[in-house]
C-alpha atoms as one frame of an Amber mdcrd trajectory, in Angstrom:
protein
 231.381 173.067 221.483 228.392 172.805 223.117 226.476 175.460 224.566 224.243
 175.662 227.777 221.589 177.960 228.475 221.862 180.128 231.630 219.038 182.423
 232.445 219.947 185.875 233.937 217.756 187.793 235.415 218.594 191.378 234.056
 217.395 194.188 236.292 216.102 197.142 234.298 215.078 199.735 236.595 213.020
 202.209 235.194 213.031 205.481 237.076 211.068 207.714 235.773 211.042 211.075
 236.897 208.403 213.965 237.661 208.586 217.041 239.177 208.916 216.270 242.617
 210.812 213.076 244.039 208.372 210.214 244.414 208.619 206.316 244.959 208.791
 204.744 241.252 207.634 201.534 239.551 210.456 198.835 239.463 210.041 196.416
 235.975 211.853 193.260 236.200 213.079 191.852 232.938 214.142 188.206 232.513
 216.444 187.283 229.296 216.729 183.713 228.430 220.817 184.526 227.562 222.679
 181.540 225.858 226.331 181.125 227.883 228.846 178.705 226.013 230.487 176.169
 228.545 233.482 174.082 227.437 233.484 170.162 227.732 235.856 167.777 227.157
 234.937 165.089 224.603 234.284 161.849 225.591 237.000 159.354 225.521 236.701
 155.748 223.396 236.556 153.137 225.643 237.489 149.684 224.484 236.298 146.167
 225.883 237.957 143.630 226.618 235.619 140.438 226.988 237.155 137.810 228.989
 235.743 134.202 228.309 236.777 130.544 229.760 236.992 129.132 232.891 239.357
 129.949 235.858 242.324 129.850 233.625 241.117 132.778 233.044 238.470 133.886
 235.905 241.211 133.508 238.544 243.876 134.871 237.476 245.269 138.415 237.251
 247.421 138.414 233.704 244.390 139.271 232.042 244.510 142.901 234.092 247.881
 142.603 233.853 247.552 142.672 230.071 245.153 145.185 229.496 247.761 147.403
 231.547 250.345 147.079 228.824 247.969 147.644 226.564 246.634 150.670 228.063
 250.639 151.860 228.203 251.211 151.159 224.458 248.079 152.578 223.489 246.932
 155.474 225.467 243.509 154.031 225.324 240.792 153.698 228.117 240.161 149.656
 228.713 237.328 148.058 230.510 237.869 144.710 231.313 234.570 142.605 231.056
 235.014 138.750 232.977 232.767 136.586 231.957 234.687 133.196 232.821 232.586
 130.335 234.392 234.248 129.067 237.637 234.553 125.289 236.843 232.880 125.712
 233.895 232.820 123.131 230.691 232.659 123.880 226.709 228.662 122.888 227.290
 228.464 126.080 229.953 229.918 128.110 227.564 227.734 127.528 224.632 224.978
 128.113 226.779 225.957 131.196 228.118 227.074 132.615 224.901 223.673 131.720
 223.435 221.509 133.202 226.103 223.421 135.516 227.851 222.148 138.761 226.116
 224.600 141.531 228.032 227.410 139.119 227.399 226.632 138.975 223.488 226.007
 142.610 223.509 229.444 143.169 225.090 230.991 140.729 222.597 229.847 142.866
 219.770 231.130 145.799 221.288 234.917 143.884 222.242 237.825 144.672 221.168
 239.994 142.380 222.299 238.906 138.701 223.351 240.890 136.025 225.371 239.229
 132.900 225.025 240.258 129.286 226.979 238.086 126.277 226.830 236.645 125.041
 230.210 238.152 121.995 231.117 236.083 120.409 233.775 234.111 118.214 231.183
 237.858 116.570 231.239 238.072 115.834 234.853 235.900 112.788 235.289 236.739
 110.783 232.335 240.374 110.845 233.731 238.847 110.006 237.141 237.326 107.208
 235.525 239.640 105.397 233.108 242.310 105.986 236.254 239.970 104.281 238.466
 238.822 101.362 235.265 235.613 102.396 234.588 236.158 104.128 231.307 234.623
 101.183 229.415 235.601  99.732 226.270 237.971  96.925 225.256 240.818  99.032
 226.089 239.414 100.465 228.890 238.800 104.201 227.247 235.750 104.672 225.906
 235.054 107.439 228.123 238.107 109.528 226.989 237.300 109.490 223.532 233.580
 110.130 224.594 234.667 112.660 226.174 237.098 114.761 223.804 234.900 113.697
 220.465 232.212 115.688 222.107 234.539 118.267 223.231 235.689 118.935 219.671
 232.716 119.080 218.221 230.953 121.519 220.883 234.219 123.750 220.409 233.461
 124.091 217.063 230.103 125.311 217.790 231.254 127.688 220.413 233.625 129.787
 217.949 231.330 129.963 214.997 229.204 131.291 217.684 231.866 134.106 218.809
 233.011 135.193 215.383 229.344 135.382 214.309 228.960 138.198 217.116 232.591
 139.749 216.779 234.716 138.711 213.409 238.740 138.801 214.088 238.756 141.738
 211.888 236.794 143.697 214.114 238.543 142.593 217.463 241.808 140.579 218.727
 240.465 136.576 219.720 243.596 134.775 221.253 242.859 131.283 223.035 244.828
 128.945 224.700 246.482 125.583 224.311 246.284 124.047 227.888 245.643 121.150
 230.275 248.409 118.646 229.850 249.735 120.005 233.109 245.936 119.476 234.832
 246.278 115.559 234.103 248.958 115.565 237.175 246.388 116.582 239.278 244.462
 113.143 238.373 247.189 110.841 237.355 250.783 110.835 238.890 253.400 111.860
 236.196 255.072 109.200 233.955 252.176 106.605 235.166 250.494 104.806 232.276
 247.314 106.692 233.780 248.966 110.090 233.165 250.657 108.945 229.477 247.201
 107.578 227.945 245.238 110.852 228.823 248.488 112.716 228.114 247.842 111.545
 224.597 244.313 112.434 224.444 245.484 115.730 225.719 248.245 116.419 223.248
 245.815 115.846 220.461 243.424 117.942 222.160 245.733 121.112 221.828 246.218
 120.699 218.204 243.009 120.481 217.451 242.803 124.099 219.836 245.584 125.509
 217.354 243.899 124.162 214.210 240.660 125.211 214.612 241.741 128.510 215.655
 244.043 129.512 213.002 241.652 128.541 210.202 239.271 131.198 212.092 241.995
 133.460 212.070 242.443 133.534 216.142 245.794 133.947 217.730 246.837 130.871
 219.772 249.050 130.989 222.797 250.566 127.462 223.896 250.731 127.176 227.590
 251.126 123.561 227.482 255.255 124.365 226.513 255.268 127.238 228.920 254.356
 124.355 231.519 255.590 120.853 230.492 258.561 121.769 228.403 258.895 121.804
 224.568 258.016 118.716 224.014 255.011 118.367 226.600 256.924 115.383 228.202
 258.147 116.955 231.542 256.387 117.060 234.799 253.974 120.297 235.330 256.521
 123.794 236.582 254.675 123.769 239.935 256.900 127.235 240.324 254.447 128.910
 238.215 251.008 127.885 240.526 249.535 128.251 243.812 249.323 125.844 246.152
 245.974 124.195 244.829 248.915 123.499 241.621 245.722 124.514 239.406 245.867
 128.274 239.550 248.177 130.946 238.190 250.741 132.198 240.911 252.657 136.187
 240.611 255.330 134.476 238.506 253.031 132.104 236.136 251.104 135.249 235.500
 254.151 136.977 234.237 254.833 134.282 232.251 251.459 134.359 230.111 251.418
 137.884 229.440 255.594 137.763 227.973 253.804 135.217 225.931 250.622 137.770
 225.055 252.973 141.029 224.498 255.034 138.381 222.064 251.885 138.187 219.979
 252.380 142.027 219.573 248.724 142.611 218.894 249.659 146.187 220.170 251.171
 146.617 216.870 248.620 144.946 214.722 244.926 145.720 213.075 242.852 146.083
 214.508 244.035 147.348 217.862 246.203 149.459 215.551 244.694 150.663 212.351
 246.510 149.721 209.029 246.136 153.329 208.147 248.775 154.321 210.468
């Protein structure tokens, strides 16, 4: 317990008598007295660093989460959201390498939800749709475009598990996108099944990468195109903009987060207990 000092003033009055009656000197005495006042100790407060694009950024399941986990828990959460509003995989490396709050935060995290930003996507499909991918078979720029993708994902979490290891926090990212393609291509075109197939390779290479890094995946590609990724995108689960994460697709991802049950795991739980 802590202790702070209070100063009283003490007041020794000194009377000190003579024959008669007579006005007397008053001495004032101050003691420096030491009075213990109770505090309460400070409470741990987790972080949990939010990274991506606006799978992520706008969206509430990540709140929504951090609620359960608060519930399960008892612990204090601050939610940290550093997604990039139409952000790419290049954006990200660049603000994870220079950003020096948002590395400092990282280090600190102990959970992490991670998505890849999936704008560097949008205007290769604009392109081969529209037959200016190049190439003999028209799509150069696709495989351009997710060669690069795979190798700058790489880089970006080496980069994140060099600040913050999966032992010392909870990583979970995301396979997504297959349902974005609709957005470019109509469904069952031969636009929407070539990049459908760039796509679908795309998310294993999400789930490969991340389990041998020892990151918990999440596949929202079944939660929106079926088991099999082959039908059209639930549009029950989005806004109107049929991007963005309605009341009832937010639900949706964080059944599929709880199912994880990180609340039950190190090192949100310690393997001591």
């Amino acid at each position: 317990m802590k202790a702070k000092r209070l100063s009283l003033m003490v007041l020794v009055i000194l009377l000190i008598s003579t024959a008669c009656y007579t006005d007397q000197p008053v001495e004032i005495i101050a003691i420096d007295t030491p009075v213990p006042i109770s505090e309460e100790p400070a409470q741990d407060v987790w972080f949990y660093v939010g990274l991506g694009d606006s799978f992520t950024g706008y969206a509430t399941w990540p709140v929504s989460y951090m609620l359960f986990l608060k519930e399960e828990l008892g612990v204090t959460i601050e939610y940290k959201n550093w997604t990039i509003g139409g952000g790419t995989i290049t954006d990200q490396i660049k603000q994870i390498q220079t950003n020096e709050r948002l590395r400092s935060e990282i280090m600190q995290a102990k959970l992490i939800t991670v998505n890849c930003g999936h704008d560097g996507f949008r205007m290769p499909t604009y392109n081969y749709r529209d037959g200016n991918c190049g190439g003999t078979d028209g799509q150069d720029c696709l495989r351009e475009a997710y060669s690069q993708a795979e190798a700058d994902w790489e880089a970006y979490l080496d980069e994140l598990i060099d600040l913050r290891s999966p032992e010392e926090a909870a990583i979970v990212t995301f396979q997504s996108g297959i349902g974005l393609t609709e957005t470019v291509c109509e469904w069952g075109s031969e636009c929407y099944e070539t990049v459908t197939s760039y796509t679908i390779k795309w998310a294993d290479f999400i789930e490969h990468t991340a389990v041998e890094r020892g990151i918990y995946v999440v596949d929202i590609n079944r939660l929106v195109n079926g088991e099999d990724y082959d039908q059209p995108a639930n549009q029950d689960l989005f806004k109107y903009d049929k991007v963005h994460w309605n009341s009832e697709g937010t639900a949706k991802i964080v059944e599929l987060l709880i199912q994880l049950d990180l609340h039950q795991k190190p090192p949100l739980v310690s393997d001591q207990q």
